[in-house]
C-alpha positions as CSV (number, residue, x, y, z in Angstrom):
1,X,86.6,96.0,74.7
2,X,84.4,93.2,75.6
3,X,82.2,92.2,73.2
4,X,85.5,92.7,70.5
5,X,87.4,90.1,73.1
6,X,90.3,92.6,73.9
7,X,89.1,92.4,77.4
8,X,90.3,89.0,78.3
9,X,93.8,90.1,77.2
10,X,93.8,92.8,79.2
11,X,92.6,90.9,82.5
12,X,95.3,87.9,81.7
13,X,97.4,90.6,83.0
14,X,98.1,91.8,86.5
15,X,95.6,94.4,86.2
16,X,92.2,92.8,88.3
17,X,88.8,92.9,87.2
18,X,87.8,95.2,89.8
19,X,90.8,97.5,89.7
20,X,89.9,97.9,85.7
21,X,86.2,98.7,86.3
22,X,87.2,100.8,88.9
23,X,89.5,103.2,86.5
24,X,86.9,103.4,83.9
25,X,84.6,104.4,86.4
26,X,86.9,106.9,88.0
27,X,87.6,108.4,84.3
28,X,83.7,108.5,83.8
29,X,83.4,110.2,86.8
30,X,86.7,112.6,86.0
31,X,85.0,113.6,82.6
32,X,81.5,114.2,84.2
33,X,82.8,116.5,86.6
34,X,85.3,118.2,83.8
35,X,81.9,118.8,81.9
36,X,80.0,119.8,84.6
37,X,82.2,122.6,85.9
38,X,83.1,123.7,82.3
39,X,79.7,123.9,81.5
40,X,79.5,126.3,84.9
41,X,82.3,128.4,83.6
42,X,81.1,128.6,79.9
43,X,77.9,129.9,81.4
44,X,79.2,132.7,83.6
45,X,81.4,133.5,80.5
46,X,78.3,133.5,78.1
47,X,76.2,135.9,80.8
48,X,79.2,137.9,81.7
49,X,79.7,138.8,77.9
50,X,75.9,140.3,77.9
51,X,76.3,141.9,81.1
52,X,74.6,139.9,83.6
53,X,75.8,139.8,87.5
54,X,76.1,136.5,88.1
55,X,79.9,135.4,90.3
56,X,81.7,132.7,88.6
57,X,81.7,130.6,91.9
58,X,77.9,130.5,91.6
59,X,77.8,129.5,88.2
60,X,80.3,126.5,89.0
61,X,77.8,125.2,91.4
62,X,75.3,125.3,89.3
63,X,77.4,123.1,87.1
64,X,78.2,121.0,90.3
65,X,75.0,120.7,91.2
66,X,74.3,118.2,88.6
67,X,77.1,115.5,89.4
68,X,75.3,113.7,92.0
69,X,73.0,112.4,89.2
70,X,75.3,112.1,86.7
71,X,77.2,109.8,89.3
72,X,73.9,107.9,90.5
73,X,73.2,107.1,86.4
74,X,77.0,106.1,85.8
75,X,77.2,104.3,89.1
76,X,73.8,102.3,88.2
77,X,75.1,101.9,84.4
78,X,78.4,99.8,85.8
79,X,75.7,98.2,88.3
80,X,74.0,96.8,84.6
81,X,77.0,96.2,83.2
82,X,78.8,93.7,86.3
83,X,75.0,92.0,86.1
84,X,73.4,92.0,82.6
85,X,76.4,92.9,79.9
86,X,74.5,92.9,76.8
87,X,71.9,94.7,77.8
88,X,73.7,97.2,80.1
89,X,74.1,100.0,77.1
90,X,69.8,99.6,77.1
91,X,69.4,99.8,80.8
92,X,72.0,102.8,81.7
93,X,70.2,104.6,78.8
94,X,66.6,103.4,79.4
95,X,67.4,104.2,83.1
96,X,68.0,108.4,82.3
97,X,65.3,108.1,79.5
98,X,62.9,107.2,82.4
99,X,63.6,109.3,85.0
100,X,63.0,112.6,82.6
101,X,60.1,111.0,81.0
102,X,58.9,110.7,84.8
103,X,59.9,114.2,85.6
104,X,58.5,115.7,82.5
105,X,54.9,114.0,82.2
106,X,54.4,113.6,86.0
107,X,54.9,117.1,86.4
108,X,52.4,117.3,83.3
109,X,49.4,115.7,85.0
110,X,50.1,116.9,88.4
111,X,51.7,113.7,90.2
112,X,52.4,114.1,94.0
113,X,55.3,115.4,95.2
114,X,55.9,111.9,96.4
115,X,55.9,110.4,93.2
116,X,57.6,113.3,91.2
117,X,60.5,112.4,94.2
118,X,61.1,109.3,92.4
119,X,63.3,110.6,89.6
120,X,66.6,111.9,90.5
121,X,65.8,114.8,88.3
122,X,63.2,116.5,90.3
123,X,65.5,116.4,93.2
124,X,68.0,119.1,91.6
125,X,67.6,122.4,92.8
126,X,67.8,124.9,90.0
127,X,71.3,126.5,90.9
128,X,71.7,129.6,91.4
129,X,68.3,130.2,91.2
130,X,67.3,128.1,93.5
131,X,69.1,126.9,96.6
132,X,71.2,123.1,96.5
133,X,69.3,119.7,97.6
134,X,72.1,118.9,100.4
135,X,70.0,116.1,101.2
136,X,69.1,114.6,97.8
137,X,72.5,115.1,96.7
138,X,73.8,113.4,99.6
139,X,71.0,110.6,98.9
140,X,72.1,110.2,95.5
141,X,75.3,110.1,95.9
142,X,75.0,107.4,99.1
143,X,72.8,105.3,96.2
144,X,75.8,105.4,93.5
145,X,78.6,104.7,96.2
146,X,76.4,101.2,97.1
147,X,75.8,100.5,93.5
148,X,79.8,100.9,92.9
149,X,80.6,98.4,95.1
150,X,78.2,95.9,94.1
151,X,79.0,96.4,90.9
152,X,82.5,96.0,91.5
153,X,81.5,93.2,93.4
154,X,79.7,91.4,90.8
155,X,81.5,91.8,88.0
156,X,84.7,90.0,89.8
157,X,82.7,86.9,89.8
158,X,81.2,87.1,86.7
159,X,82.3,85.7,83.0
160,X,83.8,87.8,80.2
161,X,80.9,87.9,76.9
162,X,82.0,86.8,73.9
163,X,80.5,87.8,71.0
């Protein structure tokens, strides 16, 4: 909407710049979470067809368990966006391209713990396998709340790109 200047239209109107980031992130947020628990009830339904045990409550967590970093990405992708526009698509993307590079070839050569801890992705337990990460969900999620409101915060002063 921005970079095709329908944006500037659209905040000429009474709708704020903050109130209109804020609805795109709340619908990103909304369609995360749809997909996560849809993804938690497509897989009890796939295991339930071949006979596995597994309760349909668990199975939603586990699809649960992966919005607090799908949040802490979206969160820092709007962050990108209020401070660096043009290259926000390369940063949000770069950003989640990272972090499971990091997982996958620190876990490869045998990093710490410490430094495996640095990707959001080695700090999601492998529901229902595994128990939740209370505490790094609750730490990711604290992360994308800040990065919210700064973004929010910054893109209320900032100027629309033209193309």
């Amino acid at each position: 909407e921005e970079s095709e200047q329908r944006l500037e239209t659209v905040l000429a109107l009474p709708v704020g710049r903050r109130r209109w980031l804020a609805g795109r992130l709340l619908l990103g947020a909304g369609g995360a979470a749809a997909l996560a628990l849809a993804a938690g009830l497509f897989a009890w339904a796939g295991a339930a067809a071949q006979g596995a045990d597994v309760a349909l409550l668990e199975m939603l967590g586990a699809g649960a368990n992966t919005l607090p970093p799908a949040l802490l990405f979206l969160s820092l992708g709007a962050l990108a966006f209020a401070l660096v526009p043009r290259a926000s698509a390369r940063v949000a993307y770069g950003l989640v391209g990272l972090a499971f590079l990091w997982e996958l070839f620190g876990a490869l050569v045998e990093l710490p713990a410490w430094l495996l801890a640095l990707s959001p992705f080695h700090d999601v337990g492998l529901v229902p396998g595994e128990p939740f990460e209370p505490i790094a969900a609750a730490v990711m999620l604290a992360i994308a709340a800040c990065a919210t409101l700064v973004a929010l915060w910054a893109f209320r002063r900032r100027d629309l790109v033209g193309t």
